[in-house]
Structures are given as C-alpha cells and as structure tokens.
C-alpha positions in Angstrom: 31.6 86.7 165.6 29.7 84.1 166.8 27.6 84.2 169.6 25.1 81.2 171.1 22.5 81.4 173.8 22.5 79.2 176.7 20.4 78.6 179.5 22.7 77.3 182.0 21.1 77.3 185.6 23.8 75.7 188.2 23.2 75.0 191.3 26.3 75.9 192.4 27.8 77.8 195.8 30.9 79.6 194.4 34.5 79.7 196.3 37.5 81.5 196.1 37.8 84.7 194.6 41.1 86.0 195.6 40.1 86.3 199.0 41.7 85.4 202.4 41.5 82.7 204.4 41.7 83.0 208.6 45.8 83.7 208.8 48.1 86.2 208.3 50.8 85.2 205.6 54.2 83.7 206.2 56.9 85.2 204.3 57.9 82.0 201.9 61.5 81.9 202.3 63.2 82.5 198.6 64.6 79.2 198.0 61.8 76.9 199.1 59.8 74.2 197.2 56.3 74.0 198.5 54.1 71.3 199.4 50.6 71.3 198.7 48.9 74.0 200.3 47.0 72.8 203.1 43.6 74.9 202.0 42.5 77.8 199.8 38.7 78.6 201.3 38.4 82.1 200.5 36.4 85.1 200.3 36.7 86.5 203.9 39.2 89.6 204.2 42.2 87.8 205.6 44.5 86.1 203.3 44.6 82.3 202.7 47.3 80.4 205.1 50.7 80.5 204.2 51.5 76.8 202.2 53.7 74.9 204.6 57.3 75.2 203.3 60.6 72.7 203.3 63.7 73.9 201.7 65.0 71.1 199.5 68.2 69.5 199.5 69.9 70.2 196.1 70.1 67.6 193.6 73.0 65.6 193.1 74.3 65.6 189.3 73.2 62.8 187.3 76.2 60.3 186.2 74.5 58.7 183.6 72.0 61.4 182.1 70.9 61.6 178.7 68.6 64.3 177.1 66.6 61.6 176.4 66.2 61.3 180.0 66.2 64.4 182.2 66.1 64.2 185.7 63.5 66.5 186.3 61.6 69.8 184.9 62.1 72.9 187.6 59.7 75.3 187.7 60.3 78.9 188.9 56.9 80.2 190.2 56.9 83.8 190.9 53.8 85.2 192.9 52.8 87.0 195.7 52.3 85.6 199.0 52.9 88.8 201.1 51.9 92.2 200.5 48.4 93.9 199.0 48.1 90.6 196.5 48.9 87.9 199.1 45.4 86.2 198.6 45.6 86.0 194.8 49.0 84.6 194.7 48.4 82.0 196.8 45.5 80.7 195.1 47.1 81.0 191.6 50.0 78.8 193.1 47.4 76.5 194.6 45.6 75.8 191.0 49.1 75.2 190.2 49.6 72.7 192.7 46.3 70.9 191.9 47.0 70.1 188.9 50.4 68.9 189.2 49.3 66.7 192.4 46.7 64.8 190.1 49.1 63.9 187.6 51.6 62.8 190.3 54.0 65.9 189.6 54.7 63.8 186.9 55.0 64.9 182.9 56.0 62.5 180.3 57.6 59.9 182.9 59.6 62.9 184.0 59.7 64.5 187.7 58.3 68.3 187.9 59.9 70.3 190.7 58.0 73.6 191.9 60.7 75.9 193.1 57.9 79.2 194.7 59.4 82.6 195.4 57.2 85.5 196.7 57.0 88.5 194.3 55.1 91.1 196.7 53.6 92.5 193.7 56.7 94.4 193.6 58.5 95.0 190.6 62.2 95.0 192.1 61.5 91.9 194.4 60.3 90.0 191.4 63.4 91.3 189.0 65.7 89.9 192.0 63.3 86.2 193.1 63.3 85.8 189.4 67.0 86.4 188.7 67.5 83.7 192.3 65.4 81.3 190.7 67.5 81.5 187.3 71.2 81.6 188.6 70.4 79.9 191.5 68.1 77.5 191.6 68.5 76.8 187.9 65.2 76.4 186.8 63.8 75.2 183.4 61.7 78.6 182.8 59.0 80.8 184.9 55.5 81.3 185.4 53.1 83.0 187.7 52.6 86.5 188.1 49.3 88.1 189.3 50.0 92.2 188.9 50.2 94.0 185.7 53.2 96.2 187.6 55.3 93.1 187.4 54.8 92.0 183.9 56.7 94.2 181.7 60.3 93.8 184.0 59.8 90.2 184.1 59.3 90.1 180.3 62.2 91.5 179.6 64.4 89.6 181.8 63.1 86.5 180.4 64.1 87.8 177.1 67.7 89.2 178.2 68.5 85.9 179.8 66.6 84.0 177.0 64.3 82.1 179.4 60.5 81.2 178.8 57.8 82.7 180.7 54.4 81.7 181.1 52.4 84.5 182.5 49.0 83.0 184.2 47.1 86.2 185.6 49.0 89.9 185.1 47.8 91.4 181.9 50.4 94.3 181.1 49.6 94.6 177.4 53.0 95.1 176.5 53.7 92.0 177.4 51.9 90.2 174.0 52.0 93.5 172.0 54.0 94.3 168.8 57.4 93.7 170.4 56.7 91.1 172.6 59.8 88.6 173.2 59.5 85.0 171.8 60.2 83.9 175.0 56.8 85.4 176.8 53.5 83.6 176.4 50.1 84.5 178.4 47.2 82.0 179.3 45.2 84.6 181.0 43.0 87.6 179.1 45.0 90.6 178.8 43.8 93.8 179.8 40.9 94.8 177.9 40.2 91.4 176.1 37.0 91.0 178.3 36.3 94.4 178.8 36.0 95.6 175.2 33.7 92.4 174.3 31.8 93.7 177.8 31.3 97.5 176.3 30.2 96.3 173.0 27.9 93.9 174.6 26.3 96.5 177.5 25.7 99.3 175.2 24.5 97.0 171.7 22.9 93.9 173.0 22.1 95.7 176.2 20.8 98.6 174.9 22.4 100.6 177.8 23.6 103.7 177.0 25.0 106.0 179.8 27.7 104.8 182.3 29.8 105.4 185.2 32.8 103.3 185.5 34.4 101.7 188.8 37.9 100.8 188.9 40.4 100.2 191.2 43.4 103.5 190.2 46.2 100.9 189.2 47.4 100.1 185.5 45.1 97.0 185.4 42.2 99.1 186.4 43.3 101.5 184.0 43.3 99.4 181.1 40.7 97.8 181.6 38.0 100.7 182.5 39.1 102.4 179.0 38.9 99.3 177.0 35.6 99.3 178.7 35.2 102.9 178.2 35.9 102.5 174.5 33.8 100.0 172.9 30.9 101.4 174.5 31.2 104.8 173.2 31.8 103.2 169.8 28.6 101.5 170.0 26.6 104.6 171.1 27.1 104.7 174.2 28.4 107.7 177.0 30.6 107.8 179.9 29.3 110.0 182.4 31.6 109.6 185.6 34.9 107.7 186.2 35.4 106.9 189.8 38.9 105.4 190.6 39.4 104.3 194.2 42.9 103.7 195.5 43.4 99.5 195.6 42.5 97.2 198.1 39.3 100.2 199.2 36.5 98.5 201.0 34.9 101.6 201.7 33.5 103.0 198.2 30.9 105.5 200.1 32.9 108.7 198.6 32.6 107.1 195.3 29.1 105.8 195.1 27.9 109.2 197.1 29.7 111.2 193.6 27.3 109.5 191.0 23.7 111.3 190.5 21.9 107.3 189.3 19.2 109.3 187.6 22.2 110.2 185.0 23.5 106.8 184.1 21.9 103.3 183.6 24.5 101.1 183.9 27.4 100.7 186.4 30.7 99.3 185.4 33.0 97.6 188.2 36.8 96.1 188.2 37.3 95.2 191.3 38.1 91.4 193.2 38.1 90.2 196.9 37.1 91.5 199.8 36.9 95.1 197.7 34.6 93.1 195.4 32.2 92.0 198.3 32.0 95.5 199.3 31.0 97.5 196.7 28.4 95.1 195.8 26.9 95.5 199.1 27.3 99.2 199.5 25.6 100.1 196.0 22.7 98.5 197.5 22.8 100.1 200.8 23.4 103.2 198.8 20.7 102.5 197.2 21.7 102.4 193.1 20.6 98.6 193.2 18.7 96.6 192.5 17.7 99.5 189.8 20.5 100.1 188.3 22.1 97.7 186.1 25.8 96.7 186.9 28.0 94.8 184.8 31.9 93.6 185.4 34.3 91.5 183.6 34.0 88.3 186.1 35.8 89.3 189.3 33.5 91.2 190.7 31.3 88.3 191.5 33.6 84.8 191.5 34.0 82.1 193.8 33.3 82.6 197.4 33.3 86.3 197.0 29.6 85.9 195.6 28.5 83.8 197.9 29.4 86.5 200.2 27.6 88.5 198.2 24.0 86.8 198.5 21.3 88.3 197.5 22.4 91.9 196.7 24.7 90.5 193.5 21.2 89.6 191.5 21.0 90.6 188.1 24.7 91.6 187.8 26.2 90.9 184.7 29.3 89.9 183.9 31.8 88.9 181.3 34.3 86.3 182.4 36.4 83.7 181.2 35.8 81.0 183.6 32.9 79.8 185.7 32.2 77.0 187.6 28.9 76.0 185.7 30.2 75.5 182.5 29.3 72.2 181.3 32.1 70.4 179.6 35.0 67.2 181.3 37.9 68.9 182.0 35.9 71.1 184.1 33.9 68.6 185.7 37.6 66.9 186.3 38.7 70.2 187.6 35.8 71.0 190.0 36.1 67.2 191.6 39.5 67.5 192.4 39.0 70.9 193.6 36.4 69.6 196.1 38.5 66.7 196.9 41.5 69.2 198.1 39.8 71.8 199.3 35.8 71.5 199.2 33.7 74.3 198.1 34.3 75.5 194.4 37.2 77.2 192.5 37.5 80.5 191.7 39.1 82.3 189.0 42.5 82.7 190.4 42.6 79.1 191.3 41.5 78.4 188.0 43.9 80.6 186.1 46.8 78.3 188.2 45.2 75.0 187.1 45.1 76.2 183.5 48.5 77.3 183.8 49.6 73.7 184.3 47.6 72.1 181.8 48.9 74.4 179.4 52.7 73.7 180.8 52.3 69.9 181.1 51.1 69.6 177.6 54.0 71.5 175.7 56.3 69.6 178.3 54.4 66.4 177.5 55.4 67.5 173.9 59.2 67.2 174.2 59.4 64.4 176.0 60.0 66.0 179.7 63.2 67.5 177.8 63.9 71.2 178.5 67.7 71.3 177.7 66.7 72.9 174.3 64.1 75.6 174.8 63.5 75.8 171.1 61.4 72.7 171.2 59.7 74.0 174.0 58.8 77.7 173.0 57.5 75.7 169.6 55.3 73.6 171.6 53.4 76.0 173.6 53.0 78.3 170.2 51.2 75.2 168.8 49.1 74.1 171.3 45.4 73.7 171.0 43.5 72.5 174.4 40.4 71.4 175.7 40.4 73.2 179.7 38.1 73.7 182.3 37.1 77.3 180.5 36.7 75.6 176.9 38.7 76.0 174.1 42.6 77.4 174.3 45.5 78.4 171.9 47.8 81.4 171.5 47.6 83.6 168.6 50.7 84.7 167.0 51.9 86.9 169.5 52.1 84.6 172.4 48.6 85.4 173.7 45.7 83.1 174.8 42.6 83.3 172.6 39.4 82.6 174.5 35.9 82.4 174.9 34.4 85.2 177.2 31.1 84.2 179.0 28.3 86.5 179.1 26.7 85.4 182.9 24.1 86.8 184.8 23.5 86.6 188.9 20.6 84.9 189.6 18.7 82.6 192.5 19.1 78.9 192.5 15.9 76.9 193.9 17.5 76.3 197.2 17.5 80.4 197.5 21.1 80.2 197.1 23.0 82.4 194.3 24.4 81.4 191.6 25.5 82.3 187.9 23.9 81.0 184.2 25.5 81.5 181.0 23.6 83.9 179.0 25.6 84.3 176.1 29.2 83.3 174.7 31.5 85.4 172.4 34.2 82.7 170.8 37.6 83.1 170.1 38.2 86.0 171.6 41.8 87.6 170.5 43.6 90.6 172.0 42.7 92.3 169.3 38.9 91.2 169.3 36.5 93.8 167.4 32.7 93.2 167.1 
C-alpha cells in the first residue's frame, strides 16, 4: 500500500453534489432521447430541471449496412429523474451528456444515440424501463443506475437477456461479488471500497479511537457504515453509537441530541444533498463541532453542497474518489467543459456520468463503433486501462473499478472561501482492499 502526501490548496468554489436545482421534475416519458440538459447548478433542496425531451423518430433499416459500418451505438440509460433520487440521476445523466457532447456524440466515426428512461429508484420500474429499452428500443447495452436497491435486479436481467451493463453510481456488492455475471461491470466504488480505507485511516493514521456513525437507514448506508464500522475496530478502534436516520432527513436533531460527544472523538457521516448540508450545519449548532472530529467518504462535502456548507465544514475529513482539485489533464479538460456548459464546478455525481462515458467510448472506440458482437465488447472494457479526471482506472477481475481514494480535508482558501486539499492518497484501491 502506497500512500503519498500532498499539499494541494485549490482555490476552488465547489458545485453540484446531488442537489436540486429551482424546478420540480418532469416525468421523462419512457421512450425519449434527451438533449443536453439545459443546467445542473445544484446544491439547494429542489431538484435540478427536468432535461428538455423530444421523442425520436425511429430509424429506418440500413440497405447497405456492414458490421464494418454500424449505423449507430444505442445507449439505454436508466436513472432516476423522479422520485427521492431525482437530483442524482439527473446529474449522472448530465456527466453523461458532457462527455458525449464534446466528442460530437461521436465514437470511432460512429453515431451514439442516448435512449434515457427514468428508474424512480424503484426496483420494479427499472426491471420494466430496462426490459422497454431492450425489446423496444433495441439498444446496444445499459448503464446508469444511482441506488443500490436497483442494482442487483438489473444485474441479473442483463445477464438473463445476455446484455452488458455498465453501472456508474449504485454500489450493491453483489453486483461485482463471487457470482457476478460477465455481463456487469462498475466504474464507481462499491460499497465499502472508500469506507474501509476511511476506518483504517481515522483510527491508525488518525489516531482516533471512539466513534459514532451517521448513516442514512438504506442498504447503501448499511454497507457502507459497517465497512466503516469494521476496519476501525480492527485497527483499535470502538463503535460507540450507530445512528440511522430514515433517507432524505434534513432534520438530524433526534440523532445528534442521542450522542453524549464527551464519549466519542470522531463522527462518521454517509449522507449527500440537501441531507448533507444539514447535518453539517446542525452538528455545529448542536454544538459537537468544530471539536469534534468528523470524517465521511466524500459526499458529505462535494460540489455545491460544500459551498453551502461554508465555514461550518472546516476540518472535515473525508475519503473520496473524485475532487475538483486534483491536478492532472483530463480533469483540467473535464472541469473546462463543465464551466463552459454549466459554470461553477462538478460534483461527484456529475463526475461519476462523465467517467461513465469515457470508460464506454473507449471500449466502443475499441471495436470499431461495432456492437453486433458483444464479445468484443465485454473484452474491451475488462482490458481497459484509463487516464480520467479522478486518476488512474481499470477493473479487476470481477468487473469492478480499482481506484485511488483521496484523503481531503476542509479548509479556507485566501479569498475566505472553502475549499478542499489532498492530504493523502491510498492507490489502487480494489473491492477487496486491506491495509
């Protein structure tokens, strides 16, 4: 394990977290291909607006069509845009659009077609947008999906109808475990792969030793807090109290008011959004902070939701796989188109859409825009080994990304602004990562 110090100070204002915009949703009708969305400034508690939708004509069969020349790639994107993850669906499929736009939806000289259908974040709406976008809309393979909940059923319809998917933000374990399907690849962490690093790192490098954990009572925030819970006990550490408020709570007073903070000297905290914004600012008005140490795995202080945030997120702590200070091109590519689209800078949802791209242009770049034989395909993403915005990429055997996680602390920019620097980096980080 290797680990290197930086000293990254950014001044940077962060944007878009998962967090609304100033309309209520549309319900995106479930055979539509999206334009661009028209803006993804977050942070605030009502969703993003609803992308401007035109139902396409269908495609008139080629005469003259080779493999060697496909008419286009379709891509079945399956996210929320309605329901209790609206605002992180629609900025997953607006990193998804970003990309696509800059490269002219364009991928090896062949045409890429977005087909988006609305999951809810419900697991029998996705079954039956998925199964549309199959039969229907006959679409090359799918991608997308924000909640765990989803995960598992769309894994294993991809693998009954022998169909790739490329999940970009739900981290269901089972998904890349032992009997994941050769169909199913992730490019985002799966549950636990930043919070087991995160427990190792607060109680060993830290030298924190007594927590309470703070986690949203869903199967993401259920994974997560124990793989939290786990490699801090196993390097010495104790878990005092567990406090799991229902999803989507702004209000964490019943929580907070639970935990005695002369027994514990560290805080840990899964939660994104408007939530996130909250419970930052209610710690301190409950008065745990600034004392008390709190550390996250990213979401709780990204994008816009930080800025939000000011002053009262100093000092928190957090291990994340993306940030908008890290120093490398295709992040310094990815934040000026960002700014270009939407101004302000990207948060992680966005980000986790934009790196879903990449990774799909590249292994579609590596047949030749040809998707009539999936083989090829599957092959391609297995192989892949990318330069992104986050740093390095590739999938270990199982069909799941390896990363590096960022250690990042809260702190002031000169401007009195807040921003993050890089404090530490653990490469390489696998599913199965042990210190």
């Amino acid at each position: 394990m290797r680990r290197y110090r930086l000293a990254l100070l950014l001044l940077l204002s962060l944007s878009l977290a998962a967090c609304g915009g100033a309309t209520q949703p549309a319900v995106a009708p479930t055979a539509a291909v999206i334009e661009p969305t028209t803006a993804s400034t977050v942070a605030v508690q009502e969703p993003t607006q609803a992308p401007t939708v035109t139902v396409a004509e269908p495609t008139a069969e080629p005469t003259q069509a080779s493999p060697q020349q496909p008419t286009s790639v379709k891509i079945g994107v399956l996210n929320p845009t309605t329901g209790s993850f609206t605002v992180f669906g629609k900025d997953v499929n607006a990193g998804i659009e970003l990309y696509f736009n800059s490269i002219d939806n364009k991928v090896a000289d062949t045409p890429i077609e977005l087909v988006f259908a609305d999951t809810a974040g419900d697991p029998q709406q996705a079954l039956e947008q998925a199964r549309r976008l199959v039969e229907q809309e006959k679409v090359d393979f799918l991608t997308g999906i924000v909640n765990s909940a989803v995960v598992v059923p769309l894994a294993q319809f991809a693998d009954q109808q022998e169909v790739p998917l490329l999940i970009l933000v739900g981290g269901a374990l089972a998904a890349t475990g032992p009997d994941r399907s050769p169909y199913v690849f992730r490019t985002a962490m799966a549950n636990g792969q930043q919070d087991r690093p995160l427990g190792w790192y607060t109680a060993s490098e830290l030298g924190l030793k007594r927590a309470a954990t703070f986690a949203w009572d869903f199967a993401a925030g259920e994974a997560r807090s124990k793989a939290f819970a786990a490699a801090f006990t196993a390097a010495g550490g104790n878990i005092v109290t567990q406090q799991k408020p229902p999803v989507g709570t702004t209000d964490y007073g019943p929580f907070i008011s639970q935990v005695d903070p002369t027994s514990i000297d560290v805080a840990y905290a899964y939660f994104a959004g408007p939530g996130a914004i909250a419970y930052v600012q209610q710690m301190r008005q409950f008065g745990l902070t600034p004392d008390l140490q709190i550390v996250s795995p990213g979401f709780l202080t990204e994008g816009e939701v930080l800025q939000s945030q000011g002053k009262d997120a100093l000092g928190i702590i957090s291990a994340t796989h993306y940030t908008p200070v890290l120093d490398n091109p295709e992040n310094k590519t990815f934040l000026e188109q960002y700014e270009a689209k939407f101004g302000g800078l990207p948060g992680t949802y966005v980000e986790a859409g934009y790196l879903g791209a990449v990774v799909v242009a590249a292994a579609i770049e590596a047949v030749g825009g040809d998707l009539s034989d999936k083989q090829p395909f599957l092959d391609a993403l297995a192989e892949l080994n990318l330069d992104t915005p986050a740093g390095p990429f590739r999938f270990d055997a199982r069909g799941q990304a390896i990363r590096n996680i960022y250690i990042t602390r809260v702190v002031e920019a000169g401007d009195g602004s807040v921003t993050h620097e890089v404090i530490d980096v653990i490469e390489d980080v696998s599913q199965d990562w042990s210190p």
